[in-house]
C-alpha positions as CSV (number, residue, x, y, z in Angstrom):
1,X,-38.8,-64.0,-8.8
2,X,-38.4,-66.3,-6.0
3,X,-35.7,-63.9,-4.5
4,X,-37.9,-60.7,-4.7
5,X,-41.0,-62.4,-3.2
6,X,-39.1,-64.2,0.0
7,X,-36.9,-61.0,1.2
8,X,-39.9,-58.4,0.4
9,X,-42.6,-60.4,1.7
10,X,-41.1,-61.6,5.1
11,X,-40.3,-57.8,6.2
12,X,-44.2,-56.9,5.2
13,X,-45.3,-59.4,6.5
14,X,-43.6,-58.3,10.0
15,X,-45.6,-54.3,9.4
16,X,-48.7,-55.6,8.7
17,X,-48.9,-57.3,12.2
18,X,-47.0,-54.5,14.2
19,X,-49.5,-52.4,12.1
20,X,-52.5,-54.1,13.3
21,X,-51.2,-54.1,16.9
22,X,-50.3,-50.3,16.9
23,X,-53.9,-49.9,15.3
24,X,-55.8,-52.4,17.9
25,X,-54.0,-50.4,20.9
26,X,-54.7,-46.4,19.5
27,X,-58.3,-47.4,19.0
28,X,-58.6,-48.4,22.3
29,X,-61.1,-46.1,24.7
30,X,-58.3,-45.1,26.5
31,X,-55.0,-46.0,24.8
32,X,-51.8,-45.8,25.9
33,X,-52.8,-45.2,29.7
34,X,-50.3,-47.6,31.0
35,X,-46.3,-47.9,30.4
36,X,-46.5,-51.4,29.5
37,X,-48.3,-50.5,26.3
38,X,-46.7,-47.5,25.4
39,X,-43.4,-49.5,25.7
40,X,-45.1,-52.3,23.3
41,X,-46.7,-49.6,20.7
42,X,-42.9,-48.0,20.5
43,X,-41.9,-52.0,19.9
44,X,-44.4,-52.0,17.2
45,X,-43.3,-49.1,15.4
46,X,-39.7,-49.6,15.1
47,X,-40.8,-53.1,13.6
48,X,-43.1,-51.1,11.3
49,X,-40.0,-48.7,10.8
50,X,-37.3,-51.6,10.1
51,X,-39.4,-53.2,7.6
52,X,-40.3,-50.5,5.6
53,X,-36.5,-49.3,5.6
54,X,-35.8,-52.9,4.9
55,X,-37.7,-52.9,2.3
56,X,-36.9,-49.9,0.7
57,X,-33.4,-50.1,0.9
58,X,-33.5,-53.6,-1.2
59,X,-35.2,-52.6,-3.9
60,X,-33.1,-49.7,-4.1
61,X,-29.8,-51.8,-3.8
62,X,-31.2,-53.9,-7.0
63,X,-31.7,-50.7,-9.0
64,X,-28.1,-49.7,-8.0
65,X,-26.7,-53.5,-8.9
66,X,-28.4,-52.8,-11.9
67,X,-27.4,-49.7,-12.5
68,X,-23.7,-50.3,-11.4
69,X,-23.2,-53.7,-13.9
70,X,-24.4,-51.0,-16.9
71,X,-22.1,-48.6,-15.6
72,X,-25.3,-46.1,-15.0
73,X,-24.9,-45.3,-11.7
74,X,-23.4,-41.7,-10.7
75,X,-20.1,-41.7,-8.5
76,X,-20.0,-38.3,-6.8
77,X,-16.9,-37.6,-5.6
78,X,-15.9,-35.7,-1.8
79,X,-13.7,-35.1,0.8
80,X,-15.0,-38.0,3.2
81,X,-13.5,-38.1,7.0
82,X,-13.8,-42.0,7.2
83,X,-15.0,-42.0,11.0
84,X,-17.3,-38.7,11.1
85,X,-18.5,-39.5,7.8
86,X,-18.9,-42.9,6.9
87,X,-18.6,-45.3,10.1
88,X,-20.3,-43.7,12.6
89,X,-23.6,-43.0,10.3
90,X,-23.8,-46.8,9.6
91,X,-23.0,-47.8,13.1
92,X,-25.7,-45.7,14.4
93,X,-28.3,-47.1,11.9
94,X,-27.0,-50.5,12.6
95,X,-27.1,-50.3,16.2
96,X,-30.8,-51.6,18.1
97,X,-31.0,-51.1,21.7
98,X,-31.1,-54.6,23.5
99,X,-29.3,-56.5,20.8
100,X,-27.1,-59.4,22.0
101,X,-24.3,-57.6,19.9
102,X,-21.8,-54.3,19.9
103,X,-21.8,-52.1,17.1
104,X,-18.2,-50.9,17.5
105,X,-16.2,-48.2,15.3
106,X,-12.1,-48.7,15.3
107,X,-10.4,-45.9,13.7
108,X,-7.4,-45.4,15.9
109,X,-6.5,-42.1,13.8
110,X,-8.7,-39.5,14.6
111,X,-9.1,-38.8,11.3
112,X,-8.8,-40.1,7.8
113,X,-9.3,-38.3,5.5
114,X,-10.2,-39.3,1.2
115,X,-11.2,-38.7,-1.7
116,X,-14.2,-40.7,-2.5
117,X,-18.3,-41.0,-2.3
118,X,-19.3,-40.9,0.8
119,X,-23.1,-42.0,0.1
120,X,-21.7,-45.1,-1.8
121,X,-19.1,-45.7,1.1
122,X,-22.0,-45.7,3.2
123,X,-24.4,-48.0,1.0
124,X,-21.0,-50.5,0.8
125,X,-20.7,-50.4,4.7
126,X,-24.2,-50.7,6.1
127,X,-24.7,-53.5,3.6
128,X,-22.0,-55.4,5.2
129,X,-23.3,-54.8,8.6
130,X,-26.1,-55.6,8.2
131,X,-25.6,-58.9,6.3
132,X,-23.3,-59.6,9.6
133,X,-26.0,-58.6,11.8
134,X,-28.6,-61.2,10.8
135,X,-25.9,-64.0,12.2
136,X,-24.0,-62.7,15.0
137,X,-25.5,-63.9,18.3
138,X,-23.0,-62.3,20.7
139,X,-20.1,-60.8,20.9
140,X,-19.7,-57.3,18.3
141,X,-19.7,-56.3,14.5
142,X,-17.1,-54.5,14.3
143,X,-16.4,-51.4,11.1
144,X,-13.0,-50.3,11.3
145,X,-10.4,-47.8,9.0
146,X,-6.7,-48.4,9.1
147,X,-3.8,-47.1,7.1
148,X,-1.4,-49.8,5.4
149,X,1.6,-49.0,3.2
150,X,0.1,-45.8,2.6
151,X,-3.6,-47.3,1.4
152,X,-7.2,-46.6,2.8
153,X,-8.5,-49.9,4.0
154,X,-12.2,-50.4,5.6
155,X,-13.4,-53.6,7.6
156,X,-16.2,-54.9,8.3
157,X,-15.3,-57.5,10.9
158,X,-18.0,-60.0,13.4
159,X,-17.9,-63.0,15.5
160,X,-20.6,-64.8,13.6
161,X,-20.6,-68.3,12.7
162,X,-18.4,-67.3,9.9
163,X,-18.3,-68.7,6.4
164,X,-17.9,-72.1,5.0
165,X,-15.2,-72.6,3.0
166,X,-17.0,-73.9,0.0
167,X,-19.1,-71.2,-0.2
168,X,-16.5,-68.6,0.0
169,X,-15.9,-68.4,-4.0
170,X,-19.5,-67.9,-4.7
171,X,-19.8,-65.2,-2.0
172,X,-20.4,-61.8,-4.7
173,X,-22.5,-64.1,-7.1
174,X,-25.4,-62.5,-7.9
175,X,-29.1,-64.2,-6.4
176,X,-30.5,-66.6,-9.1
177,X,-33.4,-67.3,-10.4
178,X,-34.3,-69.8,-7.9
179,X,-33.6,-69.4,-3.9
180,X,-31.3,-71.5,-2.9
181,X,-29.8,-72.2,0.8
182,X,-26.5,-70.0,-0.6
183,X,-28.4,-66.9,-1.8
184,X,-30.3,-67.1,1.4
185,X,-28.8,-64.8,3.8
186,X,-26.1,-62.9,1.4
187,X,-29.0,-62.1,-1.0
188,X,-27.7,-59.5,-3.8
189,X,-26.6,-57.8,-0.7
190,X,-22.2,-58.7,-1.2
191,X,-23.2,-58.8,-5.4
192,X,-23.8,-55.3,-4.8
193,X,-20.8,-54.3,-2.4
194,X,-18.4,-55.1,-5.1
195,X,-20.0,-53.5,-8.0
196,X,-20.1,-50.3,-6.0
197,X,-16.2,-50.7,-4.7
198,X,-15.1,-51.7,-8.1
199,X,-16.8,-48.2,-9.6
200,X,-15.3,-46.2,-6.9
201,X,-12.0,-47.5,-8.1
202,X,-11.2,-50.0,-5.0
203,X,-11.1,-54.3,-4.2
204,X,-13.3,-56.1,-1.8
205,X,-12.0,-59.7,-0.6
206,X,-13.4,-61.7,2.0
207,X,-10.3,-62.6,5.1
208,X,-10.0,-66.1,5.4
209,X,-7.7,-65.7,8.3
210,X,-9.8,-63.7,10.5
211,X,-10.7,-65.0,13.9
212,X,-13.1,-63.0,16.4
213,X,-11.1,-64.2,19.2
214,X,-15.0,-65.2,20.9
215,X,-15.4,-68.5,22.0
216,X,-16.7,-71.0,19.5
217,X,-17.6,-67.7,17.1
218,X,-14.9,-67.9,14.3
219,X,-16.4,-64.5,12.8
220,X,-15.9,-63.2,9.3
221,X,-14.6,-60.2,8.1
222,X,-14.9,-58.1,5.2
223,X,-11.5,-56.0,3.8
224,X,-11.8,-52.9,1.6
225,X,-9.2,-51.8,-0.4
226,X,-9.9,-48.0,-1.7
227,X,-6.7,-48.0,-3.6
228,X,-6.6,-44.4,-2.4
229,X,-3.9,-42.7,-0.1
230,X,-5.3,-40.5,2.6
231,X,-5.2,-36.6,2.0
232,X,-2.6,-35.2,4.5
233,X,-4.2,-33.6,7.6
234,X,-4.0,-30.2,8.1
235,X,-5.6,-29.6,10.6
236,X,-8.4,-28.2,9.0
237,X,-12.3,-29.2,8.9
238,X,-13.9,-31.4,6.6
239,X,-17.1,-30.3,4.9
240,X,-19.9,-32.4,6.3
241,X,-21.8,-34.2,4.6
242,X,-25.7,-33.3,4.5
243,X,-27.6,-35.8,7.2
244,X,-30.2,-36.5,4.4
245,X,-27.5,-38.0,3.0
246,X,-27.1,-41.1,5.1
247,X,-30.0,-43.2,3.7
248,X,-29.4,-45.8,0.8
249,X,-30.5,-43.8,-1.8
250,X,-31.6,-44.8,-5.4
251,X,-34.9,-44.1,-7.8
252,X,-38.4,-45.4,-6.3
253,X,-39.0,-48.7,-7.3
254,X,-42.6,-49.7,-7.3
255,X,-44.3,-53.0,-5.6
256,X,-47.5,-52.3,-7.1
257,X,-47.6,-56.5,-8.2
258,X,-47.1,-57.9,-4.5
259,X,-48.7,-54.8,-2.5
260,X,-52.2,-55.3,-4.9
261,X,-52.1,-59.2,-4.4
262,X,-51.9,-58.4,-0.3
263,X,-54.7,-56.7,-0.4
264,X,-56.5,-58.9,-2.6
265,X,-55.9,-61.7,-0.3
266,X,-57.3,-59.2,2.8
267,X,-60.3,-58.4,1.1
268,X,-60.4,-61.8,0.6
269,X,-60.1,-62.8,4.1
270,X,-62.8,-60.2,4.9
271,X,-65.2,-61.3,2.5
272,X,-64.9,-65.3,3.8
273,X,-64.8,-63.5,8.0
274,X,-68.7,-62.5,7.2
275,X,-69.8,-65.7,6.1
276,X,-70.2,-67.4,9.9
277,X,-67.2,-69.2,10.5
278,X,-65.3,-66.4,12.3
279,X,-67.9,-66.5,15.4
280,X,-66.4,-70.6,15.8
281,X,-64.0,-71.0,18.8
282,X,-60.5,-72.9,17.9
283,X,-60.0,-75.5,19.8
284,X,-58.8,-75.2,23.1
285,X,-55.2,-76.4,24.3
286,X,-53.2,-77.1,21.3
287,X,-49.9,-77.4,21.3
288,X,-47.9,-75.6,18.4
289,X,-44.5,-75.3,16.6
290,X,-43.6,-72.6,14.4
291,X,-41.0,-72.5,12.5
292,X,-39.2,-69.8,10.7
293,X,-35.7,-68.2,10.8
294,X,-37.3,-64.5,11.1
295,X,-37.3,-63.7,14.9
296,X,-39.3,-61.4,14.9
297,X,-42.2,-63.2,12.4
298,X,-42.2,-65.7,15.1
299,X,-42.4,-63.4,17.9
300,X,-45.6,-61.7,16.2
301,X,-47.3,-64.7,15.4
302,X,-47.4,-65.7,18.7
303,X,-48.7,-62.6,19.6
304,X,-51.3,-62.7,17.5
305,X,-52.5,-66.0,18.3
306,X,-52.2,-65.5,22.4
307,X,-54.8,-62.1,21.2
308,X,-57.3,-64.8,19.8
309,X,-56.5,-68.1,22.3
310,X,-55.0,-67.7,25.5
311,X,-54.9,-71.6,26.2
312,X,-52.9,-72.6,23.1
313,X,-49.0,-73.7,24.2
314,X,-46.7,-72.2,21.2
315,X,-43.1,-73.0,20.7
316,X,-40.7,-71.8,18.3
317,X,-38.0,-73.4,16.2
318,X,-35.4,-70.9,13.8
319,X,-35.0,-74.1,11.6
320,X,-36.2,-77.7,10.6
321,X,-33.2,-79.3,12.4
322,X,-34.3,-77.6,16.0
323,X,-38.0,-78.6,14.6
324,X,-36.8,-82.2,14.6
325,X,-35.3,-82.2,17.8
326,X,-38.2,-80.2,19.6
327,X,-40.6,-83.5,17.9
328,X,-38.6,-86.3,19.8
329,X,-39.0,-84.9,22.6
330,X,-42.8,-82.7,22.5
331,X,-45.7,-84.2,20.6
332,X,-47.2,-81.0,19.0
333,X,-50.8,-80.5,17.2
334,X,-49.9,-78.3,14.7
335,X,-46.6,-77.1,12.6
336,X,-46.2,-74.3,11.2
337,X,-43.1,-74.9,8.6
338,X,-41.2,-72.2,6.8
339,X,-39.6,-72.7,3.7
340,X,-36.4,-70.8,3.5
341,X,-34.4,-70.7,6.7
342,X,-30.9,-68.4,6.6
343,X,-27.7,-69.6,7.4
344,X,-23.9,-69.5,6.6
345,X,-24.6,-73.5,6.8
346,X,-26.6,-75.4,4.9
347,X,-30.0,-75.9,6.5
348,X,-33.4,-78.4,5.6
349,X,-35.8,-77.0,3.7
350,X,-38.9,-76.6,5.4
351,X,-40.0,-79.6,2.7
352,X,-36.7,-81.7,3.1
353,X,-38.1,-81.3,7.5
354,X,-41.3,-81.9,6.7
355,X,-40.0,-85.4,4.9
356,X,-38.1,-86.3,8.2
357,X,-40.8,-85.7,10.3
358,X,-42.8,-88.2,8.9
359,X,-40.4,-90.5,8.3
360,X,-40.2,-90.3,12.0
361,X,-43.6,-91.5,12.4
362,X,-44.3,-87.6,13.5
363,X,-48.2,-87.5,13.0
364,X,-48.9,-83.6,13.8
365,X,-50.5,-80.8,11.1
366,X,-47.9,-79.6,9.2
367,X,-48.7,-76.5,7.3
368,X,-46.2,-75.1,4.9
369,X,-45.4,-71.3,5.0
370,X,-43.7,-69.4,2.3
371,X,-44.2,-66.0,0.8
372,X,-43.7,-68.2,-3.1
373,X,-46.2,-70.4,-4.2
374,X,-45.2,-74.0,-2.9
375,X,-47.9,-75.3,-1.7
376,X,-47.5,-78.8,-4.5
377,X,-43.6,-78.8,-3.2
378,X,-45.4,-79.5,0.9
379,X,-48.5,-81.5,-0.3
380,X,-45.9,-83.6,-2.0
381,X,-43.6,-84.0,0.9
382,X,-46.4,-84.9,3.4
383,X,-47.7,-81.6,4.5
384,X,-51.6,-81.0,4.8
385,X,-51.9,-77.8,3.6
386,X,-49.9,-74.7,2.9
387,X,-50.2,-71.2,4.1
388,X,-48.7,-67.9,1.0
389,X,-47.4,-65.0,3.5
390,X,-47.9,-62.8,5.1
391,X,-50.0,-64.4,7.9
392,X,-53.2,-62.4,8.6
393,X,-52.8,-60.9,12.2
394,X,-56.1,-59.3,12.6
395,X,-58.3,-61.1,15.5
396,X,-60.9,-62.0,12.5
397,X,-58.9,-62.6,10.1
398,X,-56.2,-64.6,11.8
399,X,-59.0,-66.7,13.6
400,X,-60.8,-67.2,10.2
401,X,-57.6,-68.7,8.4
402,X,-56.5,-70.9,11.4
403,X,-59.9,-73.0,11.3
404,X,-59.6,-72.8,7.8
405,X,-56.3,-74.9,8.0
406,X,-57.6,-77.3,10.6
407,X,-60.7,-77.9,8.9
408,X,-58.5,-78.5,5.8
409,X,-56.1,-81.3,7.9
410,X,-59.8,-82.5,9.1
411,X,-60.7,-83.1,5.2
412,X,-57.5,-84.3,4.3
């Protein structure tokens, strides 16, 4: 569905170009002979790495959900010291050196000590993270363990933009059929936390008195009930938990559908890059917006571009309300217009911007970009063409499908 195809595609879409620049750089005569490009190959490969993990771990999480609604899924039950076991795993998978956020672990006892599953614990927790991580922009996210009237609480606290009130009711709803700008962002992500808390016997509420104390950040925070008391510390070790343990784990799900129409489309590309047009120049000095909520999609694509045409001018926009301010004031030659941007508040469509901008007289290229098949939605709303990720990031192949889109606008 729409969900499957935006939140799979995006992270692939993200390898395939770190993949090409990894493969571009090893091929070289002599590779890695200088600092600044082992320092961009290591880059790449965490990308590559993220992605993948990304991916995996989603379609994992919706066998689980699966699995979990059915009552199917297996609760194995341990001794689990909350801070050794649970908090500090996820805040070392969550943490990414050079983020403009702390990954911080409060657990003022040294140790607490239950009776639960620590692998689910862990899927629960590094969920929540990470669903805080795509919004905080500074300040910390935050997982802490506390004690209260004898019961095991967890918290996943941040000073994110925090969450509108009318959306707090729907926040554990599964996705739908159709993306919309609540799913976006929480995804089956929170639907998934409280299936698994529920199973391990425990509540999961969202604090709608929780302020981050940073400035302008009102944060939102996550609370844990276990229902559980906390064994009595002895003073004696807890069994650790096996390291392979601290990935999401669930039965492989394959992605045989999207991974063959990929390549389909790259053979594709390939077959079109031998016909002539990939020995044209683009046009020199165009100025260009693209816009998409992924940072790192947009910091790729205009890498890849700068690799094919040094004198085009790039900027970037995270959604269609910057696009429309970055218009009044910069006339641009071509935009690049995502479809889905996240948020905790509602944001345009890339085809609700697209309207806007030419209602505003704006007379640039607007290309649509979504990893579903939209491409009537943007003709409709004014756009001259539309683009199904991933974007191609090979030299060729990127070059090829650029002139293919101007020569579109040209026809249009």
């Amino acid at each position: 569905n729409d969900f499957i195809a935006h939140e799979v595609r995006n992270p692939l879409n993200a390898a395939l170009c770190a993949n090409t620049f990894v493969s571009s750089t090893v091929n070289e005569r002599e590779p890695l002979m200088t600092e600044e490009k082992r320092k961009s190959v290591r880059e790449d490969v965490q990308i590559i790495d993220n992605s993948l993990h990304f991916i995996n771990d989603l379609l994992r999480n919706m066998l689980d959900m699966q699995r979990a609604a059915s009552q199917q899924l297996s609760i194995k039950q341990a001794t689990v010291d909350l801070k050794r076991d649970v908090l500090e795993p996820v805040a070392s998978m969550l943490y990414r050196r050079g983020a403009c956020f702390e990954v911080i672990v409060d657990c003022p006892q040294e140790h607490i000590v239950v009776e639960s599953d620590p692998l689910r614990l862990k899927q629960i927790m590094l969920n929540l993270g990470r669903n805080s991580a795509k919004f905080v922009e500074k300040g910390f996210v935050r997982f802490r363990a506390a004690i209260v009237d004898d019961e095991v609480f967890l918290y996943v606290e941040d000073s994110g933009p925090g969450i509108p009130s009318d959306k707090q009711d729907k926040l554990f709803w599964r996705f739908q059929d159709s993306l919309d700008s609540l799913n976006q962002g929480t995804g089956i992500g929170l639907a998934l936390c409280k299936n698994l808390i529920e199973l391990l016997g425990g509540k999961i509420w969202l604090d709608e008195q929780y302020d981050s104390g940073v400035d302008g950040c009102p944060g939102a925070c996550f609370v844990l009930n276990l229902c559980v008391s906390p064994i009595a510390d002895d003073g004696t070790e807890v069994e650790d938990i096996a390291s392979d343990r601290l990935e999401v784990v669930g039965q492989e799900t394959p992605l045989s559908e999207m991974e063959t129409e990929a390549v389909e489309r790259s053979l594709s590309s390939q077959t079109l890059s031998s016909s002539g047009n990939n020995r044209r120049e683009l046009p020199p000095g165009l100025s260009v917006l693209f816009v998409d909520d992924d940072f790192t999609l947009r910091k790729l694509f205009v890498r890849a571009v700068s690799r094919i045409t040094e004198s085009w001018n790039i900027d970037q926009a995270s959604n269609g309300e910057t696009a429309l301010v970055k218009v009044d004031k910069k006339h641009y030659d071509i935009i690049f217009m995502d479809m889905y941007m996240a948020s905790t508040n509602k944001q345009l469509l890339g085809t609700e911007a697209t309207r806007e901008l030419r209602a505003k007289g704006c007379k640039s290229i607007i290309f649509g970009l979504s990893a579903n098949d939209l491409e009537t939605h943007f003709l409709e709303a004014g756009g001259n063409g539309f683009i199904m990720k991933p974007f191609p990031c090979k030299p060729d192949l990127l070059r090829q499908e650029l002139l293919r889109v101007l020569d579109k606008a040209e026809t249009k």
